[in-house]
N, C-alpha and C positions, 0 to 999 in steps of 0.2 A: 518642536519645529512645526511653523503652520506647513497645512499644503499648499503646493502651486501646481498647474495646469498649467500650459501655454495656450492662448487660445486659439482654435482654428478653423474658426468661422469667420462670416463676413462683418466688418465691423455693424454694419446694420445692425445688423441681431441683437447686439446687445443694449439696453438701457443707455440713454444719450447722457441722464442728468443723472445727478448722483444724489440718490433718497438721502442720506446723510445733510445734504446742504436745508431739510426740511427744519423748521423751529416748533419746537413743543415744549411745552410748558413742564416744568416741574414735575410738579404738580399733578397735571393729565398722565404723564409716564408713569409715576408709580404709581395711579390707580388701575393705568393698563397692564401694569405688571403683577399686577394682582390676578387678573381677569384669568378665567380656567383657558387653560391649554391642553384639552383632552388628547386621547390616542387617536381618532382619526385624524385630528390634523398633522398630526406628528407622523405617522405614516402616509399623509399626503407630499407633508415638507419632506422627509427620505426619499420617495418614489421622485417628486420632481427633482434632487439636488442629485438623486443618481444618475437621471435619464440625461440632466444635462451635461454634468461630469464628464459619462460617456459618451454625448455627443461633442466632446473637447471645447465645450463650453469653460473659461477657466470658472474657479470659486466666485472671484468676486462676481464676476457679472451675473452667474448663476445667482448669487442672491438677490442683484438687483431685479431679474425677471420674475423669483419667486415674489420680491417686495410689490411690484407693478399688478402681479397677479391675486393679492388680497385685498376679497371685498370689505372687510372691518376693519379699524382703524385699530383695537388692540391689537389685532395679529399682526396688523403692516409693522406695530412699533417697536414691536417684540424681532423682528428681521430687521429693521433696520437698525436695533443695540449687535442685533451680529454680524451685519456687514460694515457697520463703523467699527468693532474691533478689528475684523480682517481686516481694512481700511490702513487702519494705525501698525499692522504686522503682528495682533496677535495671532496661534490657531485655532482652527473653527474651533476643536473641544474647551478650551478658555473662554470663548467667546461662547458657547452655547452655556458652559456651565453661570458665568456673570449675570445669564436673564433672570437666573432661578427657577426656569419651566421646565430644567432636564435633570433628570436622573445621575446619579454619578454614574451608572453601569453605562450608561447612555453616551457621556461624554469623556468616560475612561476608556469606553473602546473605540470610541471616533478618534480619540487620543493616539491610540496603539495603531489605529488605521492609516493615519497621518506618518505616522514615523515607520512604520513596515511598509510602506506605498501600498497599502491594503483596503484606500478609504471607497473604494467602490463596491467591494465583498463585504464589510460593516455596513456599508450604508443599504446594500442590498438586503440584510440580515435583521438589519434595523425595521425597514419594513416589514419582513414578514412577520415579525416578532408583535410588532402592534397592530397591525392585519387580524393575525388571530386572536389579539386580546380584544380587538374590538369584535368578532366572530362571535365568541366565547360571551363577551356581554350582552349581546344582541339576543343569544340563545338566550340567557337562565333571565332576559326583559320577555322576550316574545313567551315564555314557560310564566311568568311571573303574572304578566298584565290580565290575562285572562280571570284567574281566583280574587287578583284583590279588586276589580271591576265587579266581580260578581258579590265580594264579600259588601263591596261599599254599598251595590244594589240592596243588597239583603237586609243592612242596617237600616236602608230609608225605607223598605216598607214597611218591617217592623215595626217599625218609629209611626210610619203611619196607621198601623192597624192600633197598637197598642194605647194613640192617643186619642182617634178618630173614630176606627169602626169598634172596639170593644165598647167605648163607651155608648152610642148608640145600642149595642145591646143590651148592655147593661142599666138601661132605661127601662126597656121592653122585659128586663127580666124584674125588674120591681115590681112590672103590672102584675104579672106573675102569683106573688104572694107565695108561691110554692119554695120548699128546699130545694135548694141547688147543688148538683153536682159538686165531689172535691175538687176535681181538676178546671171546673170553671172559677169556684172561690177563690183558687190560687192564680189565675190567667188575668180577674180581675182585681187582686190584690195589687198584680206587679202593675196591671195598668193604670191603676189609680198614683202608684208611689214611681211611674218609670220615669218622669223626668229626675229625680232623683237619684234614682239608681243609673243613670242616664251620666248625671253632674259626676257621680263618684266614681262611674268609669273611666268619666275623663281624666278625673284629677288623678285615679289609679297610671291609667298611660301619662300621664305628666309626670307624676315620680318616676315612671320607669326611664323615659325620653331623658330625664333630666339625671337620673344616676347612672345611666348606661354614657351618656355624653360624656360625664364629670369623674368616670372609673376607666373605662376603654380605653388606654394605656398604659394603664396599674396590671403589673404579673400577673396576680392574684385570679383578679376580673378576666384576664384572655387566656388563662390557664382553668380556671374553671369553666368557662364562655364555650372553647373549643371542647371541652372533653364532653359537655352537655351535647352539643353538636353533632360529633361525633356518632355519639348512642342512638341518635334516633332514625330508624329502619330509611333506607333508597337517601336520605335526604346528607346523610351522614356521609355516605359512600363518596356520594355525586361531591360536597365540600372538599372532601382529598383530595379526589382527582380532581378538582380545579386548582387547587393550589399545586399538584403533584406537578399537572402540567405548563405549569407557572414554573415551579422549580427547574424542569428538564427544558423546557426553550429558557431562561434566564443562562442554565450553565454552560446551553450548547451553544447561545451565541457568543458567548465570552470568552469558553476554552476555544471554538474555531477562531476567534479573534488574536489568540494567542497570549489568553490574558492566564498570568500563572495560578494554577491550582485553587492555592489559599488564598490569593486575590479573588477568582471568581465567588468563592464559599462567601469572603467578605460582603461582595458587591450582593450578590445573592442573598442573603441574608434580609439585607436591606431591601429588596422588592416582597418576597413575598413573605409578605407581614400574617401572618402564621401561627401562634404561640408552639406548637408542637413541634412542628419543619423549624421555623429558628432558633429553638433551643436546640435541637439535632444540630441545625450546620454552626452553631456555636461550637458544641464542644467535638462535633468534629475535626473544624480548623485546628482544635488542642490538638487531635490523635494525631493528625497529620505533619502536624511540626515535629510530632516523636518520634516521625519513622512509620505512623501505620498507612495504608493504602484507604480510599476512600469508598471501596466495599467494604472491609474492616470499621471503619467509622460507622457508616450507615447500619451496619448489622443490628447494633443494639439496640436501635428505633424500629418500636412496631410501627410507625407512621409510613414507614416504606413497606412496599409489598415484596414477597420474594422471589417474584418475578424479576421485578427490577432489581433488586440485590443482584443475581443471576445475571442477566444484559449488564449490568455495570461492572461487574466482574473478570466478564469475560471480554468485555473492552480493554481495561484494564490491561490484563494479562497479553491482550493481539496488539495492543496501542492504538485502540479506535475508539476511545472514550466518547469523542466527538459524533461521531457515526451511532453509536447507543443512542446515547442521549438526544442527537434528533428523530430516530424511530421511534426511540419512545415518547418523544412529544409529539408526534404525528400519532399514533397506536392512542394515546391517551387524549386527544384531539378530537379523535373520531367517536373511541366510548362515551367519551363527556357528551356528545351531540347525541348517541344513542340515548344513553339515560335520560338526559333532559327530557328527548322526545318523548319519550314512556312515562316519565311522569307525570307532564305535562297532558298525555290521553289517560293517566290512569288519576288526576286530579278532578277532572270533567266530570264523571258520574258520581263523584265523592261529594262534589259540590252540590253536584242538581238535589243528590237525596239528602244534605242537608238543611239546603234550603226548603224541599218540601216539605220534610220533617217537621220543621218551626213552623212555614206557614201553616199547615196540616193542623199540628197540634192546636193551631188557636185557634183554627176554622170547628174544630173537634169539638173544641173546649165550648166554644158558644151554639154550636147545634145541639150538644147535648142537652138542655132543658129542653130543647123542643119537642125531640122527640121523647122524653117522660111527661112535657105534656100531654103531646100526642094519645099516646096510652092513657093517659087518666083519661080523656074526653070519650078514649073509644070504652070505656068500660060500661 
């Protein structure tokens, strides 16, 4: 059953002409429908379709003012395939799910929102929910851009010293005539053969680019992938808790939505793509159709802390599942932003000294004759 509002405001307010009587090509649509539809706009379309709602703006017109209000033409055409389904009487969740830019969790609870007269509390829920995935990606970019900015600097001086300035020295050390240090033999070995070793690193990161693309859906590949992951010290940690906190807001929007149990494990399942969390909420769904409770289920993945086993338990037991499970996605919100931040200062000094390292060592490698020159001339 779609929603309806009655609207009650001034006819002004709303959109005079109706985006729908717009003509577009074929052709142009489903290249727009292709176009990415990240989270922040998705949490902008929530935050305006609730404000308006609650300003007893009805549905339809709220989409016309959202459609008036995009500056891109993929996003206008992407609103206007959903106010021409409301249009024709389907509801928003049909109409959101036919663009193919929503999630089923997405438009299975806009669904339950619509038929529980709930669509203001989803759509309020909805927002937060991609609010802090956009948070959440903003952090582990701003923790990110710093190391590979400095790693890409790092590869271009290399590059320049290894092709420009050894060889220059290595001119000056012919005059020489004398024996040369080992560790300069070796600095000038690799600068002689580094466009090579150069070509083969590339094509090294090409097989991987290209097997990782061509396996990254295969069991196998995210099951070995995540357990590597895992293992390695702060970095490992911080991968849990991102998806941990992905799992606890995916179930507490879903259970407060009043979407049943084994439904939400389903939909859930499907967002956080996971190898280890979604083989857990797989055959949890199993336990739970048996009669087990979903502390029971969870118990037997070390992937959960037991912490939360504990919180989820005792939800459980009081029947505030829902209440858990957004503590804990707030609690695990806030540690994700601690750790990052820590890494993010504890990468800093890790990076400077190995970049001085490298450079160090070649500046090392080619002063070394000079000063055994040095010494011979003073003897």
């Amino acid at each position: 059953m779609g929603f309806k509002l009655e609207q009650n405001i001034a006819p002004s307010a709303a959109v005079s002409s109706s985006p729908s009587a717009k003509k577009e090509s074929i052709f142009k649509r489903e290249l727009s429908f292709r176009s990415k539809f990240n989270d922040k706009k998705k949490e902008r379309f929530y935050l305006d379709l609730r404000t308006l709602l609650v300003a007893g703006v009805d549905l339809k017109s709220s989409l016309e003012i959202i459609i008036e209000e995009q500056e891109k033409e993929k996003d206008k055409l992407i609103f206007e395939k959903i106010h021409e389904g409301v249009v024709k009487g389907k509801s928003l969740a049909t109409c959101l799910k036919e663009t193919g830019k929503f999630s089923e969790y997405e438009y299975f609870s806009i669904e339950i929102g619509e038929e529980a007269n709930r669509l203001h509390e989803v759509l309020d829920q909805l927002m937060d929910f991609f609010a802090e995935r956009t948070a959440l990606k903003r952090q582990i970019i701003s923790v990110l851009t710093y190391p590979v900015f400095v790693f890409t600097a790092t590869l271009g001086i290399v590059y320049f010293m290894m092709t420009n300035v050894v060889p220059m020295f290595k001119d000056v050390f012919t005059q020489f005539g004398s024996e040369l240090p080992d560790l300069t033999k070796k600095i000038l070995y690799i600068s002689e053969n580094f466009p090579f070793y150069m070509t083969i690193l590339g094509l090294i990161v090409l097989v991987i680019i290209v097997f990782v693309y061509t396996q990254k859906e295969q069991d196998w590949y995210r099951k070995f992938f995540s357990s590597v992951v895992l293992k390695i010290p702060k970095v490992g940690s911080i991968i849990q808790l991102i998806y941990l906190t992905r799992f606890t807001q995916t179930m507490y929007l879903l259970l407060s939505s009043k979407t049943p149990l084994v439904r939400s494990l389903e939909l859930t399942e499907k967002m956080v793509k996971f190898y280890p969390i979604q083989k857990a909420i797989s055959q949890m769904r199993e336990d739970i159709l048996k009669g087990k409770t979903l502390h029971e289920g969870m118990t037997q993945f070390s992937i959960f802390p037991k912490r939360m086993l504990s919180l989820i338990k005792v939800g459980e037991e009081v029947n505030q599942l829902e209440d858990m499970l957004l503590k804990m996605s707030k609690q695990n919100s806030e540690e994700l932003k601690h750790q990052t931040q820590l890494i993010g200062k504890l990468m800093e000094p890790i990076i400077i000294l190995v970049i001085g390292g490298v450079v160090g060592l070649i500046l090392v490698a080619m002063y070394m004759p000079m000063f055994n020159l040095s010494n011979i001339l003073s003897q």
